[in-house]
N, C-alpha and C positions, 0 to 999 in steps of 0.2 A: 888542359881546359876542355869541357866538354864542348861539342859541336852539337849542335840539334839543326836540323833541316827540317826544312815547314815544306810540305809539296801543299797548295793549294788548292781548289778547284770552285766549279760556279756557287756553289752553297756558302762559299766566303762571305759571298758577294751578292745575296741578296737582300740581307738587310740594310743594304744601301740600293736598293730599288734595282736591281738590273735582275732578271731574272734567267733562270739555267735554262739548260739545251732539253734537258732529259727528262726534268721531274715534272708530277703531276699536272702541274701547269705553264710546263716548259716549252720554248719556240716554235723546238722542233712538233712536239705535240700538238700544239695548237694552229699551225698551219705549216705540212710540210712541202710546200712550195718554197717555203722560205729557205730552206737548206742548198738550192738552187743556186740562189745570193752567192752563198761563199763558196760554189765550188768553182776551183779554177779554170776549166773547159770551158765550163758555160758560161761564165764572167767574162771570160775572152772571145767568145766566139760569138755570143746576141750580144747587140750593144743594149736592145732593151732590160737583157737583164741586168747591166751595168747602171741604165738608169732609175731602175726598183732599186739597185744597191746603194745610190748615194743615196736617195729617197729614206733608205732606211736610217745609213747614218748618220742623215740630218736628225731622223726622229730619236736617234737612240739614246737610250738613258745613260749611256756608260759614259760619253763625256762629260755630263752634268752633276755627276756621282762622287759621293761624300765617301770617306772611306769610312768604317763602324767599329763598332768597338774590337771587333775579331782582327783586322787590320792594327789596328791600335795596340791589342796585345802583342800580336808579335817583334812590333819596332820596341815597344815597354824591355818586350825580353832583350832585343838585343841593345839595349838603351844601357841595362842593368850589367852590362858586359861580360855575358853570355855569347859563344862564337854562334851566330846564326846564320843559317844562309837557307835564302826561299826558292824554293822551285814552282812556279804559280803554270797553271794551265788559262789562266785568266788572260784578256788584254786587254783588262779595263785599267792600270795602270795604279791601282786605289793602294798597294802596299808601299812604292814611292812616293806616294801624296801622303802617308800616313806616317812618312818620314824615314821608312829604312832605304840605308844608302842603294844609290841605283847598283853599285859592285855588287851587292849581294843579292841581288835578285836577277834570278834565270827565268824569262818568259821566252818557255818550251811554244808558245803558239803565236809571237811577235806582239804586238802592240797596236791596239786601234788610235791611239795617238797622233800616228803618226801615217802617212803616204809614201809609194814606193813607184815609182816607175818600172816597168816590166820588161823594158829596150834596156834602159840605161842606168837603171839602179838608184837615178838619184831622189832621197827622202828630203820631206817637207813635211812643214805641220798638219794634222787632219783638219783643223780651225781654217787653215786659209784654203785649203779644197776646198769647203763646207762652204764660205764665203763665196767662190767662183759658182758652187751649184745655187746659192739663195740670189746670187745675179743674173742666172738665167741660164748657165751652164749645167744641161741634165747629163751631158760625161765628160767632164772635163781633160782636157790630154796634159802631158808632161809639158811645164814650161821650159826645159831646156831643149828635148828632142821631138817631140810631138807623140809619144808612145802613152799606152796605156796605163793608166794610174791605179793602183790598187790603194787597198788598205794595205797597211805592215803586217797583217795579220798571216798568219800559216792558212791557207782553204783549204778545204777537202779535194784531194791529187795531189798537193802539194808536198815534199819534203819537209821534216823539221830541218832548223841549222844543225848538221853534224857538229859544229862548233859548241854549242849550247848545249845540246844532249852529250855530248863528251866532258862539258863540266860538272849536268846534272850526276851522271852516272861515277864520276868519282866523288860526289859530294855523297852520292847512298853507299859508297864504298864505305868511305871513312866516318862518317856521324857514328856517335853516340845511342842517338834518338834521333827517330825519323815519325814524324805527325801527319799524318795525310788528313787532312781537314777538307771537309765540303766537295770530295771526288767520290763519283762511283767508284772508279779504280777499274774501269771497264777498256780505257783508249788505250791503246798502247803507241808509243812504246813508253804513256807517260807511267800509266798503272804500275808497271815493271817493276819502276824504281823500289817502290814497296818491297816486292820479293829480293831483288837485291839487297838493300840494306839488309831483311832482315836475316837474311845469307849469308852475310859479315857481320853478325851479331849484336848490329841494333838492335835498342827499345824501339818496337813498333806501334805506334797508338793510331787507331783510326777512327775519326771525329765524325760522324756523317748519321743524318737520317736515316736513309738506308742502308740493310746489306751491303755490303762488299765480297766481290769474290777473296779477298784477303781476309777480311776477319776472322779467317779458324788459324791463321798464323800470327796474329795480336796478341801483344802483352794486356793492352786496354782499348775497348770496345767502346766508344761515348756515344750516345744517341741523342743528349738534351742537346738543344738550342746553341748555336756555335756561340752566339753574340755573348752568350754569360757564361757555355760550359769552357772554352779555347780561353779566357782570360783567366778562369779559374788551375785549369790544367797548365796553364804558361808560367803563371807564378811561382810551382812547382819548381821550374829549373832556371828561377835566376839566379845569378849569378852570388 
């Protein structure tokens, strides 16, 4: 059976309103202060900055966010029983909301979903944070140990899970086809995955508005609109 690996990235995921880091009218772009929010030093070290970061979370669109048709293609593919497994740089969560099993999905950058204590590890829903900060709480501490709460997300300092990136990377071993859809293919050590696969003799497709430093090693180069070109190109290998 073939395998196909979907690596994801923000361009997935703007047609359900959450907008990227990078592009023309992306976060980072438009106010880099904000980059501050998620790096782990300064998260931990100003509590102010800690209270711009719920501030943000309450605003942000990603838990409000519908997954699109690009999402929807890939659960279609693996619906049609085709072996799939996703590698998302995303942590909006919208490829399990769109119904592919959470086993098959490796989020290389954690999950805005969800909270983590930073003493003691222990996670809780981002919904009942959210709730403790619209009660009046601008940094809320861990309810079991009193430590600092993060997002579940990876911030800038931060380690990936070796565990996760050890799955991603035998998933670009072994695929078939490997689709990077909606990534510069700039971050590492997520971009990599690309070159690996196509090292092991994947089909390499990269779906994206822009260049990519990978495109001169693609089988297929797609530049339309992920929302209708990623459902067209997915059809191709069901099952």
């Amino acid at each position: 059976m073939t395998l196909v690996a979907i690596l994801s990235g923000a361009g997935i995921s703007t047609d359900s309103g959450i907008p990227d880091y990078r592009g023309p009218n992306g976060v980072w772009r438009r106010d880099p202060e904000a980059e501050k929010l998620v790096t782990y030093d300064a998260y931990m070290s100003d509590p102010e900055i800690r209270r711009r970061s719920w501030r943000m979370r309450g605003d942000s669109p990603a838990l409000r966010a519908e997954p699109n048709a690009g999402h929807r293609a890939v659960t279609e593919l693996e619906r049609s029983g085709t072996a799939v497994r996703v590698i998302t740089q995303n942590v909006d969560g919208l490829h399990q909301l769109a119904g592919m099993p959470e086993r098959k999905v490796l989020e290389l950058h954690g999950t805005a979903r969800s909270v983590v204590c930073t003493r003691c590890h222990a996670r809780s829903a981002m919904p009942d944070a959210l709730d403790r900060v619209a009660a009046g709480e601008d940094d809320p501490a861990c309810l079991v140990c009193g430590g600092i709460l993060k997002s579940a997300t990876v911030m800038f300092g931060e380690r990936l899970d070796p565990e996760v990136l050890g799955q991603a990377l035998a998933i670009a071993k072994a695929c078939e086809v490997f689709v990077a859809v909606g990534t510069t293919l700039q971050v590492h050590p997520a971009a990599s995955l690309a070159g690996v696969a196509a090292d092991h003799g994947a089909r390499l497709v990269v779906v994206n508005a822009e260049p990519t430093p990978y495109d001169d090693r693609a089988d297929e180069v797609v530049r339309e609109p992920i929302g209708t070109s990623l459902p067209a190109l997915l059809r191709g290998f069901h099952a």
